[in-house]
C-alpha positions in Angstrom: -0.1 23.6 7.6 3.6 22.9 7.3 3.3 19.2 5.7 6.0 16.3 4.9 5.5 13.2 3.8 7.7 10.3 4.4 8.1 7.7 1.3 10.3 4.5 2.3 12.3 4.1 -0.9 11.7 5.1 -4.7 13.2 2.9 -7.0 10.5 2.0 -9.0 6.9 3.6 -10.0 4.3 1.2 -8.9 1.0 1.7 -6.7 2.5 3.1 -3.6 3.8 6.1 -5.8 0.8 6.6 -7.5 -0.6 7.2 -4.1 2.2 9.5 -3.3 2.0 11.6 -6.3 -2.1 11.8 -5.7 -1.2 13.1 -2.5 1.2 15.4 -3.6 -0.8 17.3 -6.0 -3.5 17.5 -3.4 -1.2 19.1 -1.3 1.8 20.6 -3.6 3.6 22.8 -1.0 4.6 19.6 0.8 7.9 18.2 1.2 9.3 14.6 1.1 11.5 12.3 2.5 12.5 9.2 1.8 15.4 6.5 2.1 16.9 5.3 -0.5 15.9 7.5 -4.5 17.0 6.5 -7.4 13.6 8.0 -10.2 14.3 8.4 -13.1 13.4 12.4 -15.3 10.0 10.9 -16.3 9.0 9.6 -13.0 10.1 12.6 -11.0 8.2 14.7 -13.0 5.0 13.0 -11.7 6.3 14.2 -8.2 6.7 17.7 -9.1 10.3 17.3 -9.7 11.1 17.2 -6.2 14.4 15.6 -5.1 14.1 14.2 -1.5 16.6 14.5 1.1 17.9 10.9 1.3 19.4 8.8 4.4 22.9 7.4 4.9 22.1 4.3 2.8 21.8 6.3 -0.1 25.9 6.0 -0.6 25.9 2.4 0.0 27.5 0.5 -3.3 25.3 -1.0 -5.2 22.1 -0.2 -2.4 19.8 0.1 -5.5 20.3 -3.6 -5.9 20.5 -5.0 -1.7 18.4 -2.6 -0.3 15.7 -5.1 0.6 18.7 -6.8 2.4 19.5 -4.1 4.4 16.1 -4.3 6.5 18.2 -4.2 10.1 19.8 -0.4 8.7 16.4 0.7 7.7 15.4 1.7 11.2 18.3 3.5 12.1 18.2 5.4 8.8 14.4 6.5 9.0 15.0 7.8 12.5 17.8 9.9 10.9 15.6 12.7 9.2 14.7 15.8 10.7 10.9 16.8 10.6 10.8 19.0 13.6 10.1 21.7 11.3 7.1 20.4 10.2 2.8 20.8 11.7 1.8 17.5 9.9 3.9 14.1 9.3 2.5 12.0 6.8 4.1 8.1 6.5 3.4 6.6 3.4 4.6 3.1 4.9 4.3 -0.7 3.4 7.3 -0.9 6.2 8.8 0.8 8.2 8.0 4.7 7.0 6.4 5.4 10.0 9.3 5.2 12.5 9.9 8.8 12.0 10.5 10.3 15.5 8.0 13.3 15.6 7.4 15.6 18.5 4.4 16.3 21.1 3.0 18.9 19.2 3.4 17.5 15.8 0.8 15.7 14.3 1.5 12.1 12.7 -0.8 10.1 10.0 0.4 7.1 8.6 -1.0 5.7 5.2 -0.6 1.9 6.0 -0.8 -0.3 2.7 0.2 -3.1 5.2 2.1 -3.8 8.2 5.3 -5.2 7.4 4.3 -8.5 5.6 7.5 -10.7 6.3 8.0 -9.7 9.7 3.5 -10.4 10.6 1.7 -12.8 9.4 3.5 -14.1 6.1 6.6 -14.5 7.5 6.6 -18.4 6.9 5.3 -17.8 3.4 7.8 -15.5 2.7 10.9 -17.5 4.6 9.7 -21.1 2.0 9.2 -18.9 -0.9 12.6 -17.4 -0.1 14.2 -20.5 0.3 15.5 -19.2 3.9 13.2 -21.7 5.9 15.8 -24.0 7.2 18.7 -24.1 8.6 21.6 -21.0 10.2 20.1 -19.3 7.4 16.6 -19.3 8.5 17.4 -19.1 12.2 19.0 -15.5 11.2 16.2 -14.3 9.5 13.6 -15.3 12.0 15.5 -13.0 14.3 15.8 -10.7 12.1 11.7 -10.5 11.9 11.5 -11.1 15.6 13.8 -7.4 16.2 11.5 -5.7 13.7 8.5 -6.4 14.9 9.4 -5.2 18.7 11.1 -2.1 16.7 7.2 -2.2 14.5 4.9 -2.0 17.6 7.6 0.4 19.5 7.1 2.9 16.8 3.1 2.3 16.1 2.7 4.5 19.7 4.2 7.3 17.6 1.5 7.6 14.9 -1.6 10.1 15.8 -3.9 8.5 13.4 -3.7 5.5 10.8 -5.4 5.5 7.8 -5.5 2.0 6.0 -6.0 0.9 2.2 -8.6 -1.4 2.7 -10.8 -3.3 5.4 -8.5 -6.5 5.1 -5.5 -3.9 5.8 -7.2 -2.0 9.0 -7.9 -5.5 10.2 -4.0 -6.0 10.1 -3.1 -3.1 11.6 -5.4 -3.8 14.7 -3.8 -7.2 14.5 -0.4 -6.2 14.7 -0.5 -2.5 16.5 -4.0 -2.8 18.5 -5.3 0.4 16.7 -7.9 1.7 14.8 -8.0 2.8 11.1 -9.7 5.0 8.7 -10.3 3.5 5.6 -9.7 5.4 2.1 -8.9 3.2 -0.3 -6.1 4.3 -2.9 -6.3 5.8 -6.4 -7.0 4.3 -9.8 -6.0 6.0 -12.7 -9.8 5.6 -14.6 -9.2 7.7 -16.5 -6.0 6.7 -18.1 -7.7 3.4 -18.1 -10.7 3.0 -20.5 -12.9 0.6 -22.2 -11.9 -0.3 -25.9 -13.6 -1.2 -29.0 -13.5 -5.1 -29.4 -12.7 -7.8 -27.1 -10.1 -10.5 -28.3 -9.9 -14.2 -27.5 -7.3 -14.5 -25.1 -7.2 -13.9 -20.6 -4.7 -12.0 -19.2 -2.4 -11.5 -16.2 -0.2 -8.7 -15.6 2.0 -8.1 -12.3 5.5 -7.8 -11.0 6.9 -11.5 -10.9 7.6 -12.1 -7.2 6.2 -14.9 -4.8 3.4 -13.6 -3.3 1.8 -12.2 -6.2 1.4 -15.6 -7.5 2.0 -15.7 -11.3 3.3 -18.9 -11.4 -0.2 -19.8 -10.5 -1.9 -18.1 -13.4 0.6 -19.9 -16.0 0.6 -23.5 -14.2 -3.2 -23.4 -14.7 -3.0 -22.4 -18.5 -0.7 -25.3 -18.8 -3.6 -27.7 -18.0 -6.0 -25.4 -20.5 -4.1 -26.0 -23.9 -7.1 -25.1 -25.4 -7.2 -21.5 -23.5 -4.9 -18.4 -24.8 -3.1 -16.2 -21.5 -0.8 -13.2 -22.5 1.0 -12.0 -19.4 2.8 -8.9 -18.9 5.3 -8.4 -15.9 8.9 -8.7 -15.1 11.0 -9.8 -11.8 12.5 -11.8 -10.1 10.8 -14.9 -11.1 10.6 -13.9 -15.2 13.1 -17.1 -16.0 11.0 -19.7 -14.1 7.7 -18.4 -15.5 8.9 -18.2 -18.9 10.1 -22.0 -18.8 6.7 -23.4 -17.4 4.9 -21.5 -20.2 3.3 -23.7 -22.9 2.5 -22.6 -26.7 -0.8 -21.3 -25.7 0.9 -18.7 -23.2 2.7 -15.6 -24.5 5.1 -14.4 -22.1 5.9 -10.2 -23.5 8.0 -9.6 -20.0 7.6 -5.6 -19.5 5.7 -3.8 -21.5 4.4 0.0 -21.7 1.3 1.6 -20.6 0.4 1.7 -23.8 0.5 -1.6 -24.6 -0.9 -2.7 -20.9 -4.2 -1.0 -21.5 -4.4 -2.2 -24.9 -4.6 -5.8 -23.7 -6.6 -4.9 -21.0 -9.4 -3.3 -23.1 -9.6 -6.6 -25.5 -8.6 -9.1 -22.8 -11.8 -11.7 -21.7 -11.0 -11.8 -18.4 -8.5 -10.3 -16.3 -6.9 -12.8 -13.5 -5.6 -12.1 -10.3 -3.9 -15.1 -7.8 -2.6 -12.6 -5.2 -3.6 -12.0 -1.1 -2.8 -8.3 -2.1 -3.3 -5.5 0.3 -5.4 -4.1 -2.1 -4.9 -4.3 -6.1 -5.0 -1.7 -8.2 -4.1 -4.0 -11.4 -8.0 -5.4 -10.9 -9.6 -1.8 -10.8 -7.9 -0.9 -13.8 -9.0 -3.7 -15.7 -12.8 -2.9 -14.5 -11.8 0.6 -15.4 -11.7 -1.1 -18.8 -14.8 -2.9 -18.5 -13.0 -6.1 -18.3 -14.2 -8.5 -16.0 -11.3 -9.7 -13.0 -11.3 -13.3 -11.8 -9.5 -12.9 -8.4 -8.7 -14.4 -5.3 -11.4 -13.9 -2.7 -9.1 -12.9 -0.3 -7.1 -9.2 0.5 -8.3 -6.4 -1.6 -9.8 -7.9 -4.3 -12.5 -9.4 -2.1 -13.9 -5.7 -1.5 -12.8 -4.3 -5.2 -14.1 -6.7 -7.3 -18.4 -7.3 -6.9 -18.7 -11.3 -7.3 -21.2 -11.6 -10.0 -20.8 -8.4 -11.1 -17.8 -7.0 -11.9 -15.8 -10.8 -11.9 -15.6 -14.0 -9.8 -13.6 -15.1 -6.6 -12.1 -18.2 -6.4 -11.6 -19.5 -2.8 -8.2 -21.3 -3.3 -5.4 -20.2 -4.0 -3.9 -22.8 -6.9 -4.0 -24.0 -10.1 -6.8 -25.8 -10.5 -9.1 -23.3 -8.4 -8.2 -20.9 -11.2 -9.3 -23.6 -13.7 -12.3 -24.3 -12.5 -13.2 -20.4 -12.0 -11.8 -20.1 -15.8 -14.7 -22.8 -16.8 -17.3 -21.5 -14.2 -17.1 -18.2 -16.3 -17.0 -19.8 -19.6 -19.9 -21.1 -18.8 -22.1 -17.9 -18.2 -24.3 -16.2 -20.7 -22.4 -13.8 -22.9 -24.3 -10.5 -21.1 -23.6 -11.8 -17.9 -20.8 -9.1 -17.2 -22.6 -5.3 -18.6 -18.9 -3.1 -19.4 -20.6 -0.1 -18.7 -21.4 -1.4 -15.3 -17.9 -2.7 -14.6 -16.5 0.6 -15.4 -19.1 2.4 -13.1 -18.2 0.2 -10.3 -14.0 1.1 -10.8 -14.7 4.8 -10.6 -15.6 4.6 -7.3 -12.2 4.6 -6.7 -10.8 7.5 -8.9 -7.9 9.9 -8.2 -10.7 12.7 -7.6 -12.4 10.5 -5.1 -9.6 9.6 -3.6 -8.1 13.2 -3.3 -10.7 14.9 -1.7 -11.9 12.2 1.0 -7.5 12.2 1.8 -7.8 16.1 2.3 -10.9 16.1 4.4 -9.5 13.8 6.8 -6.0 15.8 6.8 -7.8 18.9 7.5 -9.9 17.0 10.1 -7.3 15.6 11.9 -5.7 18.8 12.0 -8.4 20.8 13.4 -8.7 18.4 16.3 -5.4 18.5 17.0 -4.9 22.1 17.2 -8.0 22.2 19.6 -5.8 19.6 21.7 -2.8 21.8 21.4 -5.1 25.2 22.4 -8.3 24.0 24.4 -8.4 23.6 28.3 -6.5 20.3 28.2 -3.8 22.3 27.3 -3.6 24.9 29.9 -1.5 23.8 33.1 -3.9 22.2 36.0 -2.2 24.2 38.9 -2.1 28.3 38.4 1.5 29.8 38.4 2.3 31.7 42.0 1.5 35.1 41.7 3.3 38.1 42.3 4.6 37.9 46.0 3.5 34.5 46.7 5.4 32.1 48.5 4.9 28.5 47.9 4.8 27.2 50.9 1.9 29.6 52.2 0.1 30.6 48.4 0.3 27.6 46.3 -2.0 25.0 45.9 -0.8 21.5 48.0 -2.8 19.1 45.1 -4.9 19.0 42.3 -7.9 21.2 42.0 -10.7 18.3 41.4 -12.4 20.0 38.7 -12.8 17.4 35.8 -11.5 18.6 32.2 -13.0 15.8 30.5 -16.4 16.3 32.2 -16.5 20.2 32.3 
């Protein structure tokens, strides 16, 4: 199997590259594609040092910066790379990865974290979080949405079979594309993540600061909680307006290392989690941890973290939803939440797990495909003229009425 994989953009080493460098150790002789790449040493590494061929936008000043600006070139550029070459297309698309133009005999899997989330069915949230709701401004970007989702379902017709991160994500994608999904959920790094010694008085939220994921939440609630310590780790674009709501009883650190991540997370309380994520992998590696995750019932969490068990769901998502969940598990007997048990439940999800149920569908896939390629459906319906044989008098005038699909 000549394999590719198609990764939208790297500029930063989040969840979606964790995935990718899962599946690229599972299968190393792939190649990949992607965008836009700016990695660092460190982070290419994890890829096996591999340097993608890039797309037109990669020479764009300052594209490192305005790529997610640039959503109207992103089409045009995806469609640019050549994969002709390849057996097996793999998209790894949160966008719009899996507009790859692939041929009849090629066979293309798309790993869908979501369908494109501002163009579906957060549009409006994204548009008021934005602050491009109103206005020229927001009549632009409505179009904008409106031409990538025709250009979102036109390309959906060109993947073979989706696979989708989570239930919540495979009911989006038959929302949005009318197909059917597979569902293996992602990686979690359990064993990078383990439990610690001692647990410390303090909750803890750690994310990249951008609407959706709802941080501003987390620290608006502490706010009303004087009482309550929260540390939270992230950076982005909404570091500034966090850091001013915080109160002395939240510690803003901004960034921090792995190091530094997992120590909290060992000695943290509770982990909390305000976001309608597609899945979460933050949560599992807190449970990982053995730290108990109070999350949003809602997206991934609802199916990764065991209500009772492993955390609570709130059903709300604001301020005082998170309060009252904060006091609801205050309130609980000390032993309510077993570590051992929350740590069983996260590896479930491991990188082994997740490597080996990704290969067997792969090879699967492939193996059906080839029959499609090979078997009777493949053959031509109406016999070539023989030797000498006119076709006026020899060949066939219609279809023979055998049945393939029956016989």
């Amino acid at each position: 199997m000549k394999i590719a994989f198609v990764h939208e953009w790297l500029i930063t080493y989040a969840g979606a590259e964790k995935v990718l460098e899962a599946m690229l150790q599972e299968f190393p002789e792939a190649e990949l594609y992607c965008l836009v790449d700016f990695l660092g040493p460190e982070e290419r590494a994890k890829l096996g040092g591999r340097r993608p061929p890039t797309t037109f936008m990669q020479k764009i000043p300052f594209v490192r910066k305005i790529y997610r600006y640039l959503l109207l070139m992103m089409p045009i550029a995806i469609e640019q790379h050549d994969l002709s070459k390849f057996d097996i297309v793999i998209s790894n698309c949160h966008s719009i990865g899996k507009g790859v133009i692939t041929g009849p005999d090629q066979l293309h899997i798309c790993y869908c974290y979501s369908p494109m989330r501002y163009a579906w069915d957060l549009q409006n949230q994204y548009l008021k979080e934005s602050g491009f709701s109103r206005g020229l401004t927001g009549m632009m970007a409505r179009l904008v949405f409106h031409l990538m989702r025709v250009w979102d379902v036109r390309t959906a017709s060109g993947v073979d079979h989706f696979i989708a991160c989570s239930n919540y994500i495979a009911r989006r994608v038959d929302k949005a594309y009318r197909r059917s999904s597979t569902v293996i959920y992602p990686n979690v790094d359990v064993d990078g993540f383990v439990p610690g010694n001692e647990r410390g008085d303090f909750y803890l939220t750690s994310s990249r600061m951008v609407p959706y994921k709802k941080m501003h939440l987390v620290v608006e609630a502490f706010t009303k909680m004087p009482d309550k310590r929260l540390v939270v780790i992230g950076d982005g674009p909404q570091f500034k307006r966090i850091k001013a709501m915080a109160t002395p009883n939240i510690e803003i650190l901004g960034y921090q290392p792995f190091q530094v991540l997992r120590d909290h997370m060992q000695r943290a309380k509770a982990f909390i989690f305000a976001a309608e994520e597609d899945f979460g992998i933050t949560p599992l590696e807190a449970q990982a941890c053995g730290t108990p995750v109070l999350a949003f019932g809602r997206g991934g969490a609802y199916e990764t973290v065991v209500h009772g068990v492993t955390g609570l769901h709130f059903d709300e998502q604001n301020a005082e939803a998170i309060v009252d969940v904060v006091g609801q598990f205050e309130a609980m007997p000390a032993d309510t939440f077993d570590p051992a048990r929350i740590r069983a439940h996260a590896q479930l999800f491991s990188t082994q797990n997740f490597r080996r149920n990704f290969r067997a569908f792969i090879e699967k896939a492939w193996a059906a495909h080839k029959l499609r390629l090979t078997g009777p459906m493949a053959a031509p319906l109406v016999p070539p003229l023989a030797s000498g044989q006119d076709n006026e008098r020899g060949a066939p005038l219609s279809m023979p009425r055998r049945s393939y699909l029956r016989d």
